[in-house]
N, C-alpha and C positions, 0 to 999 in steps of 0.2 A: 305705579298703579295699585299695589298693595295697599303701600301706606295710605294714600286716598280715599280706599276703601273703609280701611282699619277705623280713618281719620270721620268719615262718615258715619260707619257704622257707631262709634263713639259716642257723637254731635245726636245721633239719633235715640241713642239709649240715653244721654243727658235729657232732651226734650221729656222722653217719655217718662224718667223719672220723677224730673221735674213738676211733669204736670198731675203726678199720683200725691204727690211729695206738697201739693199746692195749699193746701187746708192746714197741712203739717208739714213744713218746711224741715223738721228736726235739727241738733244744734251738737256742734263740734265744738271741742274746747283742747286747747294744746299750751301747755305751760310748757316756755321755752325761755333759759337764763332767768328765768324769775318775771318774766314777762309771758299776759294770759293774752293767747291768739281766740278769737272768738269767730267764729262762722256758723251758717248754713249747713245740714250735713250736704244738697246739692252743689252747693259752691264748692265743700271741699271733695266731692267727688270728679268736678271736673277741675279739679288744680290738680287733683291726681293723674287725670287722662293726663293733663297736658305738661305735668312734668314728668311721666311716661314717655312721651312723642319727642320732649326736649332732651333727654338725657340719651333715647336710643338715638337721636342725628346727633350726638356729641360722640358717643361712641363710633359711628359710623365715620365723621370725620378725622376723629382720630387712627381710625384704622384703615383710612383711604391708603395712604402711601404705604402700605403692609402689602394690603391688597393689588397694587396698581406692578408693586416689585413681583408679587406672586402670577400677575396676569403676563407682562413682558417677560416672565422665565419661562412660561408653559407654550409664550408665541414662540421663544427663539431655540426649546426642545422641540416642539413641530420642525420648526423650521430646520434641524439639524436629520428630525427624524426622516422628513421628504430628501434632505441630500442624501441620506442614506440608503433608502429605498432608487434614487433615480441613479446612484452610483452602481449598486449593483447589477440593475438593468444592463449599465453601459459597458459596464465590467460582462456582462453574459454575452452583449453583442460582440465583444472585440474592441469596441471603444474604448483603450486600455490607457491614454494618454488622459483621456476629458474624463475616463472615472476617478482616474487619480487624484485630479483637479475639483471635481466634483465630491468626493470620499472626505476631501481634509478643508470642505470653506468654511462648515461649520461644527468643525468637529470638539471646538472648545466651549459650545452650547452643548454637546449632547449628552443624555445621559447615559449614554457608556460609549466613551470614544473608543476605548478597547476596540471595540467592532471596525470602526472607523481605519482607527490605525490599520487594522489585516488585512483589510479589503485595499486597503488602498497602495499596501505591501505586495499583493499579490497583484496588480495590476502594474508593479513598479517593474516586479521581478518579468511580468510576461513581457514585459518593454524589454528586458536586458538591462535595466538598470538599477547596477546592483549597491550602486552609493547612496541612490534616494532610498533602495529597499531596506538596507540596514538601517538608515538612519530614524526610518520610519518604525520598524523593528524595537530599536531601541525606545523612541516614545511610547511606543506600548508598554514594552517593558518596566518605565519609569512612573506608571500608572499604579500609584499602592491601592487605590480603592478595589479595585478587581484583582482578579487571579491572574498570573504571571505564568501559566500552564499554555494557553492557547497561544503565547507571543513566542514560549519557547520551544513548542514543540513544531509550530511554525516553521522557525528559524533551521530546526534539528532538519525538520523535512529538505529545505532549499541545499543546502549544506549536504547531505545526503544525494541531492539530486546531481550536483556538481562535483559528485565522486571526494568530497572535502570530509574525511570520515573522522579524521580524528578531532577535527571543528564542531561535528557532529555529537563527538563523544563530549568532547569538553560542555556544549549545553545539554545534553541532554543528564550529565553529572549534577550541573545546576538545579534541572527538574527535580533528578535523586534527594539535593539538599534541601528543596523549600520545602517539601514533602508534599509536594501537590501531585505526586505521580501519579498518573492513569493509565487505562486499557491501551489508549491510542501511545505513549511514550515509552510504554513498556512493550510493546512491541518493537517500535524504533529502536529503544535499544537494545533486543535481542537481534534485530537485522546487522547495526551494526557490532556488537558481537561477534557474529557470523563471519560476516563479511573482515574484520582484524582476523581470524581466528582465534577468539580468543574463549577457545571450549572450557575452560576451567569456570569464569566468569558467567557462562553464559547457561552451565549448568548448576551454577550458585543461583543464580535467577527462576529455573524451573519450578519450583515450588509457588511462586510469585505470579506465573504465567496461569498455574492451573488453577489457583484462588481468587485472581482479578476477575472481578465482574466485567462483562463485556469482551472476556476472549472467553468463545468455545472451548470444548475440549476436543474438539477437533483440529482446530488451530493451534492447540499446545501440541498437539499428536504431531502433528506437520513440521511445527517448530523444533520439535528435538530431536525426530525420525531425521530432519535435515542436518541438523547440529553432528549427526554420526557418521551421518553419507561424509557429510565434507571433512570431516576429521581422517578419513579411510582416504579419499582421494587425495587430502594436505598430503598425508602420508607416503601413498603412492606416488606425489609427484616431487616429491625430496629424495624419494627412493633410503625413508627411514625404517625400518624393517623392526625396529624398536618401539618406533611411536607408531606404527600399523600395529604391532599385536595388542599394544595398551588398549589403542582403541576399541580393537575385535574384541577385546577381552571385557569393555567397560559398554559393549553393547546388549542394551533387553534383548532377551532370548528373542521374546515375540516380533521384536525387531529384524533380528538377524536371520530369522528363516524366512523373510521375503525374497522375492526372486532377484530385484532388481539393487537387494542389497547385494546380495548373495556375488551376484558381478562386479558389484563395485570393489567388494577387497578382492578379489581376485585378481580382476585389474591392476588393484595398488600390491598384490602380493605378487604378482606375475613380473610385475612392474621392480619389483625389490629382490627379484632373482628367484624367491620362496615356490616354483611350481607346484612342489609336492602339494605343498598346503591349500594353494588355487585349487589344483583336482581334487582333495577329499570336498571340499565345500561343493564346488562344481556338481562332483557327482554325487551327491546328498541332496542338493537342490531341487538338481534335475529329478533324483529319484523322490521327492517332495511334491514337485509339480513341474509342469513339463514347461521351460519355458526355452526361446528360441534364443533370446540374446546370451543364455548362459550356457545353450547348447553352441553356438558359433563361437563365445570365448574358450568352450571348451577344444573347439579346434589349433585355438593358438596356445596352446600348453606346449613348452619342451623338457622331456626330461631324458634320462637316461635310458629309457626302456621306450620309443615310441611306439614299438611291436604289441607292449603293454595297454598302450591309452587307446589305440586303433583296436583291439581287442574288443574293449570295454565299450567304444565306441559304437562298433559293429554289433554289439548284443542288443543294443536297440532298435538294429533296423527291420526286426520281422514286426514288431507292432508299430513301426513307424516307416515301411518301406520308400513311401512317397515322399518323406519331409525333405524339404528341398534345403533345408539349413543342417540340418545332419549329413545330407549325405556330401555337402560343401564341408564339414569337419570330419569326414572320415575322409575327403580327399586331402586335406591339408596332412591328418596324420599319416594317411600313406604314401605323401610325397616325402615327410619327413622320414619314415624307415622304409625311403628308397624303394618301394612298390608303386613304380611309374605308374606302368599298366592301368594297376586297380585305381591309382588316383586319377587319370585320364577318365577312366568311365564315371568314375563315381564323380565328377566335374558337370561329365560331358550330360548324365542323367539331372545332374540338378539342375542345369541351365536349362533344360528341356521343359522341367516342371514349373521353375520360378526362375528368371533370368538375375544375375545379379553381378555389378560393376566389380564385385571383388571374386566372385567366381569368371569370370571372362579375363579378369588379369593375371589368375594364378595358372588358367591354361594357357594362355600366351606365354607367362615366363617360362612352366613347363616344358610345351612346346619348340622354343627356342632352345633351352639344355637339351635337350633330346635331340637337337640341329633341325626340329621339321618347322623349316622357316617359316612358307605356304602356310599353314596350320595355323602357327601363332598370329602373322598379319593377318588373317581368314577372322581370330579368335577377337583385336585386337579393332577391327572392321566391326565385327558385332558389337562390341563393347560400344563406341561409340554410335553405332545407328539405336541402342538401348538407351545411351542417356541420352542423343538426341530427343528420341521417340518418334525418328523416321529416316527412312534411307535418301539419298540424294537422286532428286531428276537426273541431271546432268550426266549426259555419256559424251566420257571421253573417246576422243578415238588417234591415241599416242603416234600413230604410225601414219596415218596422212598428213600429221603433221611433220612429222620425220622427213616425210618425204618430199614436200612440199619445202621447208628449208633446204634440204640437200639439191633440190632444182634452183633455189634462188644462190648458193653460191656458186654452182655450176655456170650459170647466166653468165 
């Protein structure tokens, strides 16, 4: 329709020229190889239009199959890009068999199969099928045009999810080498870090964590406040009393006067035979801020003096005479320096206040060394209608039954 116009409009400015031009046609002369072309300047203004119009359809022809290659690549990226979009649909409903199907029919159209490939990785993996997922995995990977970060840290994820940690390490090394590490990978592998124990490594990373864009410094906070917790419990739970002090020792101050630290080495130090040292921390803690889990660890302390820790104990209870977790670790201490008595009430007072499964078993066992059997079942009855969270309908009644048998072998 353009060129029609174009074609027209032309045809029409010839006439008009033409007819201005009538009186005085004007005169064009063109010496070409030694031969003189003679015209009209009207004539040769329309050889001009019209070897304008013949040379732009030469051009046009020419560059048809240019165009016709550039038109069927743009239809069969749609067409990649509509499987794309209808795979992930299917992939949200649960459709996890027909997204997969649907993710990889035109993924060798699209212009970034990358996408292609993950999506239809993770629909492999949600299937349990973990031969299509690697294999799928791997064509991502083999993708040099894009980035090689989102297929590996993919892969580091599933691997991680399957408890397969050092499968995890080994890609997530990979990531280390292309240097495409990011926020999301460098987290991954500070988790798995963690989770080897591998504190040396994963405090060489710290610097890394706190200058990656896109992790908080909250998230680093978290990150290596955890790195120390679990180094203290590793410890405690090898019962290494050497790698517990490195650690206490290689922990931020600002760290180690939390409360919830404050129990964990004592735990791992209580744990390692070290009480002394659980109770200075313990009672620094407590005298820091008042907290109940390291007031109750403090009940399970033994040392050589319990007369000592029950003491120190007891100097808390006039500004805390209600706490019903102190007054469960002043009973523990005075069952241990043999002050039944005082630890029977101070039991029988806490369970009054706040009931609690480990205060009802330590008067039961009481109870029973002291031979008041009654007492203990009586204590041992509570315990369980507590963690039920209700007593039983059902009344028995042992002795019409008794009796009722002794009739029937009488008969």
């Amino acid at each position: 329709m353009k060129n029609a116009l174009y074609i027209a409009a032309a045809l029409l400015g010839g006439a008009l020229l033409a007819n201005m031009l009538l009186d005085d046609p004007g005169y064009v002369a063109i010496r070409v190889a030694g031969s003189l072309i003679e015209m009209s300047a009207v004539t040769f203004v329309l050889l001009a239009v019209v070897a304008y119009f013949v040379a732009r359809l030469a051009l046009r022809a020419l560059s048809a199959r240019r165009l016709w290659k550039a038109s069927q690549l743009q239809r069969r990226r749609e067409r990649a890009r509509r499987s794309l979009a209808l795979g992930l649909l299917e992939l949200a409903r649960g459709e996890w068999e027909t997204a997969e199907t649907t993710l990889t029919r035109h993924v060798h159209d699209a212009e970034h199969p990358l996408a292609h490939y993950l999506a239809a990785a993770r629909a492999a993996e949600l299937q349990g099928a973990a031969r299509r997922r690697d294999e799928l995995l791997a064509r991502a990977q083999e993708i040099t045009t894009e980035s090689r970060a989102p297929a590996l840290i993919m892969q580091a994820e599933i691997h991680m999810k399957h408890k397969q940690l050092e499968a995890a390490l080994t890609t997530l090394e990979q990531l280390e080498a292309s240097g495409e590490q990011n926020a999301r990978g460098l987290l991954l592998l500070a988790s798995v870090y963690r989770q080897t124990g591998d504190w040396q490594r994963l405090q060489e990373i710290e610097p890394r964590l706190r200058s990656t864009r896109g992790i908080s410094a909250g998230v680093a906070d978290d990150i290596v406040a955890q790195m120390h917790l679990d180094r203290l419990k590793a410890a405690g739970a090898k019962r290494d009393a050497a790698a517990l002090q490195t650690a206490w020792k290689s922990m931020p101050k600002s760290l180690a006067k939390r409360s919830h630290v404050v129990v964990a080495y004592a735990n791992a130090a209580m744990a390692c035979g070290d009480h002394d040292a659980a109770e200075v921390e313990l009672r620094e803690g407590i005298g820091r801020q008042w907290n109940e889990a390291a007031v109750l660890a403090y009940g399970e302390l033994e040392s050589g003096d319990p007369f000592k820790l029950l003491e120190r104990a007891e100097a808390w209870l006039p500004q805390r005479p209600e706490d019903s977790a102190l007054l469960l670790t002043c009973a523990e201490l005075a069952a241990r320096a043999e002050l039944y008595g005082k630890a029977r009430s101070y039991l029988e007072t806490s369970i009054a206040i706040k009931p609690r499964l480990e205060a009802y078993q330590l008067l039961a066992s009481l109870m029973e060394q002291l031979g008041d059997r009654e007492r203990a079942l009586q204590a041992l009855q509570d315990a369980l209608t507590f963690a039920v969270g209700r007593r039983t309908r059902l009344k028995v009644q042992p002795r019409r039954w008794l009796e009722r048998r002794r009739g029937e072998r009488r008969s």
